[in-house]
HTML snippet that shows the backbone in 3Dmol.js (N, CA, C, O; Angstrom):
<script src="https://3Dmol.org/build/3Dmol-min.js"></script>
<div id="view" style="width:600px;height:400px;position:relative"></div>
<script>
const pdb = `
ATOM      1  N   UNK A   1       0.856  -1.169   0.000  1.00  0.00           N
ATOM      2  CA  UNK A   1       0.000   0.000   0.000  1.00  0.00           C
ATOM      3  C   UNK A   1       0.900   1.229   0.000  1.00  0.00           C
ATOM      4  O   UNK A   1       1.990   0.941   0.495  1.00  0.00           O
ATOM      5  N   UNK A   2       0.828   2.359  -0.342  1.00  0.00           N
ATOM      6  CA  UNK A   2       1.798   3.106  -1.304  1.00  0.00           C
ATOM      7  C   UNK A   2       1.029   4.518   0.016  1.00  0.00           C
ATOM      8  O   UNK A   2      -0.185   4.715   0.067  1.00  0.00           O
ATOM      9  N   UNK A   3       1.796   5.107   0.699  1.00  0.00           N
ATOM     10  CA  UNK A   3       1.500   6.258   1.342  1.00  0.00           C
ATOM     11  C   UNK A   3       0.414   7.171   0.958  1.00  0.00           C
ATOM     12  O   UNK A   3      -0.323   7.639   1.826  1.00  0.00           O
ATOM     13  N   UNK A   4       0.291   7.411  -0.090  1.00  0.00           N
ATOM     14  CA  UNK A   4      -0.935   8.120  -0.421  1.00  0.00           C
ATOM     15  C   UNK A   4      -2.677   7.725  -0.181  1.00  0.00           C
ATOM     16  O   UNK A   4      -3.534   8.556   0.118  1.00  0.00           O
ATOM     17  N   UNK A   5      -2.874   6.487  -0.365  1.00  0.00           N
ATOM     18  CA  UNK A   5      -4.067   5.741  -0.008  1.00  0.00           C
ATOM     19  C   UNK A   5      -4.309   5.392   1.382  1.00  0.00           C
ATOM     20  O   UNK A   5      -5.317   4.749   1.678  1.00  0.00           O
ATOM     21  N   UNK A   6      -3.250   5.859   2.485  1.00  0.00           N
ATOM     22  CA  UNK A   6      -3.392   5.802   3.812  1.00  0.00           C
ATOM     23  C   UNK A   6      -4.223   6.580   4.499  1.00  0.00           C
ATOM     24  O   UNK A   6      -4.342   7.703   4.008  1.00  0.00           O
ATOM     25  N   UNK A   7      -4.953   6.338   5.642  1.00  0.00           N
ATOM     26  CA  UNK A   7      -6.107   7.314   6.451  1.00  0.00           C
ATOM     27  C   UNK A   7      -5.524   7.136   7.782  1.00  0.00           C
ATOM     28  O   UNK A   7      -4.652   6.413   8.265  1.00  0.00           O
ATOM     29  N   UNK A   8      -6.607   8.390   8.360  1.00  0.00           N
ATOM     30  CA  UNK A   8      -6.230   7.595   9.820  1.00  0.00           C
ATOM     31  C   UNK A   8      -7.647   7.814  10.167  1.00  0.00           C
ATOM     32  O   UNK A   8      -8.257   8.759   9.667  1.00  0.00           O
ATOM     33  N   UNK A   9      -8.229   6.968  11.026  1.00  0.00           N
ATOM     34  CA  UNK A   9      -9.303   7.508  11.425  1.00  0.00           C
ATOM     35  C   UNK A   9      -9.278   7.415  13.109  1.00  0.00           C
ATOM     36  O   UNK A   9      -8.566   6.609  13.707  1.00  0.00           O
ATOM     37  N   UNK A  10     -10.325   8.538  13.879  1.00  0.00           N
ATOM     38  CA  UNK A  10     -10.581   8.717  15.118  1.00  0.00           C
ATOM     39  C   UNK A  10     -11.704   8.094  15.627  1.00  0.00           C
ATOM     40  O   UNK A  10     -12.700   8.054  14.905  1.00  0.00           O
ATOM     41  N   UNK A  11     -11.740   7.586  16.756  1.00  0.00           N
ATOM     42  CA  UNK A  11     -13.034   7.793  17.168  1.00  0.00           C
ATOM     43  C   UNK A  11     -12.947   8.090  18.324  1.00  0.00           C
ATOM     44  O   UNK A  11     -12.109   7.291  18.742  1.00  0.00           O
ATOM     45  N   UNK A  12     -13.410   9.040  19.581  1.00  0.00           N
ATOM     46  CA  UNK A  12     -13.442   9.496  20.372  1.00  0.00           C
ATOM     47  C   UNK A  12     -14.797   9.124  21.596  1.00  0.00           C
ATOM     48  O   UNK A  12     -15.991   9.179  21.301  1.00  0.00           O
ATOM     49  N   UNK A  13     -14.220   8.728  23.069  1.00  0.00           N
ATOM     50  CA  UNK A  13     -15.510   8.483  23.598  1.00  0.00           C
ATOM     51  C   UNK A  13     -14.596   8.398  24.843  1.00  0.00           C
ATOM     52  O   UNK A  13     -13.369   8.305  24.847  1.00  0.00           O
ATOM     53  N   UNK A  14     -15.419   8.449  25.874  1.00  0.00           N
ATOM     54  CA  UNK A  14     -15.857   8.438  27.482  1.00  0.00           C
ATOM     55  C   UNK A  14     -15.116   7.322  28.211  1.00  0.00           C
ATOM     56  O   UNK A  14     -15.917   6.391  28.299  1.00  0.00           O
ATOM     57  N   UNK A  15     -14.240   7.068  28.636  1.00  0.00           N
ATOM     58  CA  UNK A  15     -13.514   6.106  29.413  1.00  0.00           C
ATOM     59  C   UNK A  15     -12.735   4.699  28.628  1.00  0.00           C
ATOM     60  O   UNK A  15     -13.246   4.240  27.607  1.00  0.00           O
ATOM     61  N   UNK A  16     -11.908   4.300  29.012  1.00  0.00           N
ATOM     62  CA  UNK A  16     -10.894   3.151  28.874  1.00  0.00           C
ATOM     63  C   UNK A  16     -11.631   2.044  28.122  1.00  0.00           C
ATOM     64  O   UNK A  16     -11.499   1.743  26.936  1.00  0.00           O
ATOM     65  N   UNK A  17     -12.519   1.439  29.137  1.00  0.00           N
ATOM     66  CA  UNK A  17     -13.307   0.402  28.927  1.00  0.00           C
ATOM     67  C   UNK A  17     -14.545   0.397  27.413  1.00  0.00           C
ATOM     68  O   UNK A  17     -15.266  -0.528  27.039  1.00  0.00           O
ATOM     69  N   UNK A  18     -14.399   1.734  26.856  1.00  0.00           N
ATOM     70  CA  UNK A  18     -15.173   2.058  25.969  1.00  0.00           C
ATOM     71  C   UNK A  18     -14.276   1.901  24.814  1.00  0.00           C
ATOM     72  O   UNK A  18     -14.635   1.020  24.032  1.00  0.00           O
ATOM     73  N   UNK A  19     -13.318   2.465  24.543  1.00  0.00           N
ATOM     74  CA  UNK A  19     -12.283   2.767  23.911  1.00  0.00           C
ATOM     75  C   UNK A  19     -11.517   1.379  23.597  1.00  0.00           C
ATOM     76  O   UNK A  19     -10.671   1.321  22.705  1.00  0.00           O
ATOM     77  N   UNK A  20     -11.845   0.348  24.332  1.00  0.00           N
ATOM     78  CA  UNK A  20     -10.909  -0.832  24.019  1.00  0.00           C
ATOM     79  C   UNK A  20     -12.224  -1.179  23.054  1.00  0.00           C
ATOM     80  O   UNK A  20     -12.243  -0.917  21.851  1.00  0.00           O
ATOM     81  N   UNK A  21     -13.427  -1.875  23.847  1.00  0.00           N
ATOM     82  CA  UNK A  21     -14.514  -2.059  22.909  1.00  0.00           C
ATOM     83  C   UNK A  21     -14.087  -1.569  21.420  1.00  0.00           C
ATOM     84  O   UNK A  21     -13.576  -2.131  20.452  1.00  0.00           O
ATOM     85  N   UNK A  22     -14.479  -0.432  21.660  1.00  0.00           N
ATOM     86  CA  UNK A  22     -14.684   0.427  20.218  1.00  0.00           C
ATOM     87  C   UNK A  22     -13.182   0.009  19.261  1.00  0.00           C
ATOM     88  O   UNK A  22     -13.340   0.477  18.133  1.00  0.00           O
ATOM     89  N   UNK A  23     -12.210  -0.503  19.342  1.00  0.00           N
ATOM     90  CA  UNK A  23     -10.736  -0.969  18.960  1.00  0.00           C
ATOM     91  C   UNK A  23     -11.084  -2.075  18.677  1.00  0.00           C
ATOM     92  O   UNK A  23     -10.772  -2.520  17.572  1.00  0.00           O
ATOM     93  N   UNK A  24     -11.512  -2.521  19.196  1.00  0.00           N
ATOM     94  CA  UNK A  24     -11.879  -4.281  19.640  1.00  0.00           C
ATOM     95  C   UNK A  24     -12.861  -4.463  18.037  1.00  0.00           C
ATOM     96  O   UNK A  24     -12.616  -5.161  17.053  1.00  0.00           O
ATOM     97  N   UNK A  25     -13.571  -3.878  18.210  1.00  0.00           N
ATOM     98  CA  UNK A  25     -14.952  -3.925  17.187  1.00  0.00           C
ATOM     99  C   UNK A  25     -14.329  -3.641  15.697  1.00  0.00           C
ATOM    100  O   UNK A  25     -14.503  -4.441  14.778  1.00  0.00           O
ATOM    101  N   UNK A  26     -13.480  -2.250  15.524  1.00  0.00           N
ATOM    102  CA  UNK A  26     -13.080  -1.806  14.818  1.00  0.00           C
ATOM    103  C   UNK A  26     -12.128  -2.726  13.363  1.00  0.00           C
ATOM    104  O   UNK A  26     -12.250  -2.850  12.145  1.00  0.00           O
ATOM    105  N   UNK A  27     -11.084  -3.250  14.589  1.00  0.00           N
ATOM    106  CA  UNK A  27      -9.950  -4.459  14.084  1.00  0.00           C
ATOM    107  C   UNK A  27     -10.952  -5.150  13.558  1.00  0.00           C
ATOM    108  O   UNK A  27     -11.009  -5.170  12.328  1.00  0.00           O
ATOM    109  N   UNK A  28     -11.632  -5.633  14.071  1.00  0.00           N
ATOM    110  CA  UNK A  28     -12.197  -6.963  13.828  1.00  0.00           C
ATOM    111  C   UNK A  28     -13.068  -6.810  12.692  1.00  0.00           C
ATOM    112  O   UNK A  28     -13.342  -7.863  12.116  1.00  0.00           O
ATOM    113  N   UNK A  29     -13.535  -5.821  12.261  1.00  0.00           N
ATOM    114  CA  UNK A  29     -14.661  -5.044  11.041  1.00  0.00           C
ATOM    115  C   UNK A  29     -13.666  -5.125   9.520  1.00  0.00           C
ATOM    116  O   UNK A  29     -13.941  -5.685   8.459  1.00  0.00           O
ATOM    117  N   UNK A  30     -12.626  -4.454   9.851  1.00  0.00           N
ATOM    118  CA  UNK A  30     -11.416  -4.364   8.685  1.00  0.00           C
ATOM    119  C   UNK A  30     -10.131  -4.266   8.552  1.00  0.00           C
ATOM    120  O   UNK A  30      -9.612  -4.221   9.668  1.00  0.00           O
ATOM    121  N   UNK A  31      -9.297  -4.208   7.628  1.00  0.00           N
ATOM    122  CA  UNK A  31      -7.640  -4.890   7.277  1.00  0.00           C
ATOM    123  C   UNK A  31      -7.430  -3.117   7.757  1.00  0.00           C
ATOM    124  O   UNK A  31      -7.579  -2.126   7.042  1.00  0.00           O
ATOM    125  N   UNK A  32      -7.060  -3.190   9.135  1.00  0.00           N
ATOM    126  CA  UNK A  32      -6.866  -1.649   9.609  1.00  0.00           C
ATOM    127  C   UNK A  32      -5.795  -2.350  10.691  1.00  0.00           C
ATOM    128  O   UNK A  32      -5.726  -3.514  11.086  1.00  0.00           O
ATOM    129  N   UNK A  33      -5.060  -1.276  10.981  1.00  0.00           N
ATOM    130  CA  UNK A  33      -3.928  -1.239  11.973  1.00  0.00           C
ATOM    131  C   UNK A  33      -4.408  -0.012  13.546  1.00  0.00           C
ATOM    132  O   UNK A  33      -4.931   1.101  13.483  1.00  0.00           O
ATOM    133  N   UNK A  34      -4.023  -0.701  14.637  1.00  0.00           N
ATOM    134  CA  UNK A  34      -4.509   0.643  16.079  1.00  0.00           C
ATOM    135  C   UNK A  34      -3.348   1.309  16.066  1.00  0.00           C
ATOM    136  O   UNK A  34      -2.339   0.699  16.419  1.00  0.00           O
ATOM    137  N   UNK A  35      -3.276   2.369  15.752  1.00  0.00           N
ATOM    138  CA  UNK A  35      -2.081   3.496  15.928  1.00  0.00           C
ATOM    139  C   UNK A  35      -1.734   3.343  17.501  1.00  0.00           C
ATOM    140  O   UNK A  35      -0.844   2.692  18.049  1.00  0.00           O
ATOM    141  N   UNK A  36      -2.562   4.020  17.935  1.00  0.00           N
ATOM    142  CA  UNK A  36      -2.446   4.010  19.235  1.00  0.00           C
ATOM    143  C   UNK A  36      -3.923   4.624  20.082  1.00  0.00           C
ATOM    144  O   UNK A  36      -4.727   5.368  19.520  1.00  0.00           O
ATOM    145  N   UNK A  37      -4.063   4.174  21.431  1.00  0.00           N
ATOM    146  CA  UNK A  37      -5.538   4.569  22.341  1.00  0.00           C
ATOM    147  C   UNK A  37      -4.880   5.800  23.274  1.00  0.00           C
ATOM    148  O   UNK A  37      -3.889   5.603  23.978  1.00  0.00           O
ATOM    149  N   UNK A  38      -5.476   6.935  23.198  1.00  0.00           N
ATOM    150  CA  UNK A  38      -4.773   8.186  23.746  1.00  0.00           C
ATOM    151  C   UNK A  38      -5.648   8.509  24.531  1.00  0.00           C
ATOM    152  O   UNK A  38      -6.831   8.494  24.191  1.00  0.00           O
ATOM    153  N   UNK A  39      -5.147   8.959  26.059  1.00  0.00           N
ATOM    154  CA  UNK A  39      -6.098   9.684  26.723  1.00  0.00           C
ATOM    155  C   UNK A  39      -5.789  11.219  26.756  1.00  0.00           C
ATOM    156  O   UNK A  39      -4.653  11.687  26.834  1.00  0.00           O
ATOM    157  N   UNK A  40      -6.998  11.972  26.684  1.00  0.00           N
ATOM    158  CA  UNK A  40      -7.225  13.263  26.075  1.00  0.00           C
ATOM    159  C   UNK A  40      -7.311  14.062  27.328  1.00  0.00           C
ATOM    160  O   UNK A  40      -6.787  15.174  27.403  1.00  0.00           O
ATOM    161  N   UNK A  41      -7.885  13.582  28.196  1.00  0.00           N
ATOM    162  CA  UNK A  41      -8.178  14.235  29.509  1.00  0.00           C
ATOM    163  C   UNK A  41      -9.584  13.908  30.017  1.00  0.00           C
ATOM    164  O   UNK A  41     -10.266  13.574  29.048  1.00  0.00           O
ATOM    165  N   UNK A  42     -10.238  13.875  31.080  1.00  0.00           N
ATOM    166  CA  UNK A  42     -11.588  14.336  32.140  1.00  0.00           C
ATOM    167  C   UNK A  42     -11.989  13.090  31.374  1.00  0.00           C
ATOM    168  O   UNK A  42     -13.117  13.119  30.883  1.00  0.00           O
ATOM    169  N   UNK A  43     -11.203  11.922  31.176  1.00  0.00           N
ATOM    170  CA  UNK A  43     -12.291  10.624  31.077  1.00  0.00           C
ATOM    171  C   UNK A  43     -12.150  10.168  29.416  1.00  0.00           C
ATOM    172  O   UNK A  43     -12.375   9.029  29.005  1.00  0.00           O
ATOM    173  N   UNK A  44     -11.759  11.240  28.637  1.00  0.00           N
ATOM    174  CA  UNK A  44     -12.041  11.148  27.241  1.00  0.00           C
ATOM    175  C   UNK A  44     -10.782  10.423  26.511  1.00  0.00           C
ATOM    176  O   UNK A  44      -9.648  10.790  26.817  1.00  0.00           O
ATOM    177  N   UNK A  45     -10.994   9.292  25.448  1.00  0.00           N
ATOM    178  CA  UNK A  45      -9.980   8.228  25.075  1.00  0.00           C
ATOM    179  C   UNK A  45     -10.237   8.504  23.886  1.00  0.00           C
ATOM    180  O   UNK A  45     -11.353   8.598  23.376  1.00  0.00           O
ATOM    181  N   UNK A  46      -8.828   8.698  23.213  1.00  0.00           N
ATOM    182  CA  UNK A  46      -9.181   8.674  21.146  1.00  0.00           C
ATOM    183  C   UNK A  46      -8.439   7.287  20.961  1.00  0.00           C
ATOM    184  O   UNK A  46      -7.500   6.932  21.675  1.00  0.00           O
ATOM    185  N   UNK A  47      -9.055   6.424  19.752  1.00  0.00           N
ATOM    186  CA  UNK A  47      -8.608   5.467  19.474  1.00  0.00           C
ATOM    187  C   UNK A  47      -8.073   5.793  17.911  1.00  0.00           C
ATOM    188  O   UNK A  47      -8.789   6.445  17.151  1.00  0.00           O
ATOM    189  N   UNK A  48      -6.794   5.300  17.506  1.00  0.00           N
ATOM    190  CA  UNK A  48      -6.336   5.572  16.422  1.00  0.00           C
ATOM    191  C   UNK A  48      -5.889   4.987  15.270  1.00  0.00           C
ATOM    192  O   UNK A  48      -4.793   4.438  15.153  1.00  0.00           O
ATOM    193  N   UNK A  49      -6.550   5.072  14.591  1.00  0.00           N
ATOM    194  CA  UNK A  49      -6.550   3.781  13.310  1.00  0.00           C
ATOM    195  C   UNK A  49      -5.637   3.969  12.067  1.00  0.00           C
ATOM    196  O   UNK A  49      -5.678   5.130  11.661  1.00  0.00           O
ATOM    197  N   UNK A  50      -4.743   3.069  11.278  1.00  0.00           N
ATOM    198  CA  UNK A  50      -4.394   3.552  10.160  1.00  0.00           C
ATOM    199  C   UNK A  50      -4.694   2.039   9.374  1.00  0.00           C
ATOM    200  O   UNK A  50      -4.711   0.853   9.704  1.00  0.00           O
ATOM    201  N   UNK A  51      -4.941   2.931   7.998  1.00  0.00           N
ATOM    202  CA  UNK A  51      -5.272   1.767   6.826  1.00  0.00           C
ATOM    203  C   UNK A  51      -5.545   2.600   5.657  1.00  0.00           C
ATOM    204  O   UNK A  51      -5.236   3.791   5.634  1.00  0.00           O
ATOM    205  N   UNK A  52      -6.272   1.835   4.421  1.00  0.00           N
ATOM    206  CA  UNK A  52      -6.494   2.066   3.437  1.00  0.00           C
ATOM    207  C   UNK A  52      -8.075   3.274   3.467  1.00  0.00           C
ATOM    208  O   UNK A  52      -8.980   2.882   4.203  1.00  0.00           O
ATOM    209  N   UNK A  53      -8.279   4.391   2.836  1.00  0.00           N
ATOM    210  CA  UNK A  53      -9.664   4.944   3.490  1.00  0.00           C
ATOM    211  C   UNK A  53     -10.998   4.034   3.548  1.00  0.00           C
ATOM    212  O   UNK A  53     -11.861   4.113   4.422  1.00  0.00           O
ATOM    213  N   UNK A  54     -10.995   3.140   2.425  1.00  0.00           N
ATOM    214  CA  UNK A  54     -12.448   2.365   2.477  1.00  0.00           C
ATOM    215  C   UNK A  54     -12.357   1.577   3.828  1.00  0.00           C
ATOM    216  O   UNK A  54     -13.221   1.628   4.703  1.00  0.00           O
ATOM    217  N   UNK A  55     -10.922   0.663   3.903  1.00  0.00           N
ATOM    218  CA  UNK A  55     -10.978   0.492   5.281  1.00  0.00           C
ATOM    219  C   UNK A  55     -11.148   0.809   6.775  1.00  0.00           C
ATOM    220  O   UNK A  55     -11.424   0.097   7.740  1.00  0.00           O
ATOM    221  N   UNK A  56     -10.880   2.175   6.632  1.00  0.00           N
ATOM    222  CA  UNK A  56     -10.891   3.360   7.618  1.00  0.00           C
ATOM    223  C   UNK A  56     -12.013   3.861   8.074  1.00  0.00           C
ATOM    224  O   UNK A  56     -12.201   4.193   9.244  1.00  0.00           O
ATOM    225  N   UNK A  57     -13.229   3.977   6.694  1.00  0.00           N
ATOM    226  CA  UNK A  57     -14.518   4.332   6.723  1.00  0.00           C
ATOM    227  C   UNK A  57     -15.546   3.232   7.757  1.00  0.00           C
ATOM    228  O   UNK A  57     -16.266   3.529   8.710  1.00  0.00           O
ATOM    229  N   UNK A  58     -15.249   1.800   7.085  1.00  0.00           N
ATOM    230  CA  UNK A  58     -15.678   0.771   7.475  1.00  0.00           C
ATOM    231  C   UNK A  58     -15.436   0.396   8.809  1.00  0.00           C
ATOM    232  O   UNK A  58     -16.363  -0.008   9.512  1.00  0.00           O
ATOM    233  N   UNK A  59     -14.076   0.505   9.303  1.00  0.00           N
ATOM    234  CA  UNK A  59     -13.673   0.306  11.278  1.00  0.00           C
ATOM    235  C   UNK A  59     -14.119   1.171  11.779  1.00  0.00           C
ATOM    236  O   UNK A  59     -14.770   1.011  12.811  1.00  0.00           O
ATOM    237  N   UNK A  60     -13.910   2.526  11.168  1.00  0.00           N
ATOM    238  CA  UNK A  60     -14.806   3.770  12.396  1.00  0.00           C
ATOM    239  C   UNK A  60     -16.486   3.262  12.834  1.00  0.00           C
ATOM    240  O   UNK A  60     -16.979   3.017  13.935  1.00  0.00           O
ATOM    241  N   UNK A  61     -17.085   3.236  11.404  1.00  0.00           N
ATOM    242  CA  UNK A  61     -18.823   2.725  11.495  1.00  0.00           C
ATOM    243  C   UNK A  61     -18.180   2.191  12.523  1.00  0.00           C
ATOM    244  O   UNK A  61     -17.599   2.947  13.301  1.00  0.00           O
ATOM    245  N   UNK A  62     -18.162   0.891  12.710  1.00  0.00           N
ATOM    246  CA  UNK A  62     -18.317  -0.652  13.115  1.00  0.00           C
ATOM    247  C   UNK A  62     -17.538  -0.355  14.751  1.00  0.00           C
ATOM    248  O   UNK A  62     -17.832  -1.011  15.750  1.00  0.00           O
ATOM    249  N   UNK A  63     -16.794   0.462  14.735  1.00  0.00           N
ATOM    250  CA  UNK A  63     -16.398   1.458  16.710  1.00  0.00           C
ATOM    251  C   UNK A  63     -16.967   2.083  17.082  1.00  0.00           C
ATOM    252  O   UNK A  63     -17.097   2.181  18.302  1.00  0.00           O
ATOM    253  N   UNK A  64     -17.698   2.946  16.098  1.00  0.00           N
ATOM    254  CA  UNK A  64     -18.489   3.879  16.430  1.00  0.00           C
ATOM    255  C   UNK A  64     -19.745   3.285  17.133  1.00  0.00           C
ATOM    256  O   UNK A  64     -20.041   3.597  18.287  1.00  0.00           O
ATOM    257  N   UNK A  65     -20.467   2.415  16.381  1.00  0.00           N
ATOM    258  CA  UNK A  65     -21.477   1.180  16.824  1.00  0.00           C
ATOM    259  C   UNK A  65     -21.279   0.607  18.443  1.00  0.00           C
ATOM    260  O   UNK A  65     -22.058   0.884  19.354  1.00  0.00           O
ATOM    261  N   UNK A  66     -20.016  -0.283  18.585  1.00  0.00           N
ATOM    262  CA  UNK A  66     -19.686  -0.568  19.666  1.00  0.00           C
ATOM    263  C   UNK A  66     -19.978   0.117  20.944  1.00  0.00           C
ATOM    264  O   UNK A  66     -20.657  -0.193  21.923  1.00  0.00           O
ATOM    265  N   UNK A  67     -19.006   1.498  20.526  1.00  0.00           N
ATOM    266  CA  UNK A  67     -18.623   2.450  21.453  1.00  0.00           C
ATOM    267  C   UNK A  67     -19.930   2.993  22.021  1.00  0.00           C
ATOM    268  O   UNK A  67     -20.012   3.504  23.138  1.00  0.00           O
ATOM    269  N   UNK A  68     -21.330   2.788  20.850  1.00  0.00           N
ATOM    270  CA  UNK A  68     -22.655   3.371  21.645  1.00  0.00           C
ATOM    271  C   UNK A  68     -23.117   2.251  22.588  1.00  0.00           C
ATOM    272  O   UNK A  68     -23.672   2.611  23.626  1.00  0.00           O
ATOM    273  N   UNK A  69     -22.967   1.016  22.373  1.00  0.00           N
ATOM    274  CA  UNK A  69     -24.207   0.127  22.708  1.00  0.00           C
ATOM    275  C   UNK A  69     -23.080   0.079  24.428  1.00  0.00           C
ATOM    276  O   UNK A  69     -23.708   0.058  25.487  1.00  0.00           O
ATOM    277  N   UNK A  70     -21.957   0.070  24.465  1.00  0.00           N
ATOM    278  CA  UNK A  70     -21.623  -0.100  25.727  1.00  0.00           C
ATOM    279  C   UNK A  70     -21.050   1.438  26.543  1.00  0.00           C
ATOM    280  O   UNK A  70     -20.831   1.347  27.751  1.00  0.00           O
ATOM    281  N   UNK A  71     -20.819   2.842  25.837  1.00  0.00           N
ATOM    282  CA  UNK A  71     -21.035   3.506  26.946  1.00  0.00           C
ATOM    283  C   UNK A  71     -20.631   4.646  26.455  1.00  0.00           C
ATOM    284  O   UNK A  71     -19.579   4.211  26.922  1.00  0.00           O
ATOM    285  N   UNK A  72     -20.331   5.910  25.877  1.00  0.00           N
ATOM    286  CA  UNK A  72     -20.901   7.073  25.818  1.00  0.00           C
ATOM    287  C   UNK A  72     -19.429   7.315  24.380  1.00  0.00           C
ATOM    288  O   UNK A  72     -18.231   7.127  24.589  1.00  0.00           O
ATOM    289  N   UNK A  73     -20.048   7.753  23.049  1.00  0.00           N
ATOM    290  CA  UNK A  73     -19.366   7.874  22.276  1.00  0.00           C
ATOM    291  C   UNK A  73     -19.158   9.372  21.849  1.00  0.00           C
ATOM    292  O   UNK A  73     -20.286   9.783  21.576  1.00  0.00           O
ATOM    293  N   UNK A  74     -18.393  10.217  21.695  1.00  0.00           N
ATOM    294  CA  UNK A  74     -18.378  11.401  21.452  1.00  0.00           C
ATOM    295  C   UNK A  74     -18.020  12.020  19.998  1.00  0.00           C
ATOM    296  O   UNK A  74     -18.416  13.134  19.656  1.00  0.00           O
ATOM    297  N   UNK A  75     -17.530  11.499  19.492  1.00  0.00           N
ATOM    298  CA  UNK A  75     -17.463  11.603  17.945  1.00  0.00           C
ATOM    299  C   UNK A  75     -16.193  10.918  17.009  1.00  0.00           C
ATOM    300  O   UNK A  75     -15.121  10.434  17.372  1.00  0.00           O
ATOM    301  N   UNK A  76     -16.673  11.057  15.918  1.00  0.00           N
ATOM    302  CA  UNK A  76     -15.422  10.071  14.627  1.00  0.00           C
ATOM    303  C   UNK A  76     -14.985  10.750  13.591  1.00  0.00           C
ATOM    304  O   UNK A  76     -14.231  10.216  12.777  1.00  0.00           O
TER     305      UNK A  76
END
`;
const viewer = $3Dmol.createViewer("view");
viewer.addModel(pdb, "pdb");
viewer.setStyle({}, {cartoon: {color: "spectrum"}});
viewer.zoomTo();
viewer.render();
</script>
């Protein structure tokens, strides 16, 4: 995969335990890599994705999903 077709995508939400979920879900959705899970401050975790963009598009949905059904998602 050639640097130019690379993304990164975010998704942002409410504590640790959310943030793994939402990683958890993500990997498992598409051929994506976890940059890294960052804490932002007052509770708030960004999870950080790199891959191809269709792939990128597809793991955010599929964290984003996660990240609601188990506990407070703030944006992607």
């Amino acid at each position: 995969m050639n640097n130019s077709s690379r993304a990164l995508g975010l998704i942002e939400v409410i504590g640790y335990p959310t943030a793994v979920v939402a990683a958890d879900a993500a990997l498992k959705a598409s051929n994506v890599s976890l940059s890294t899970i960052s804490k932002v401050g007052s509770g708030i975790m960004t999870v950080q994705l790199v891959g191809d963009v269709a792939a990128i598009r597809s793991a955010v949905e599929a964290g984003a999903m996660a990240a609601k059904e188990v506990g407070t998602l703030r944006t992607t």
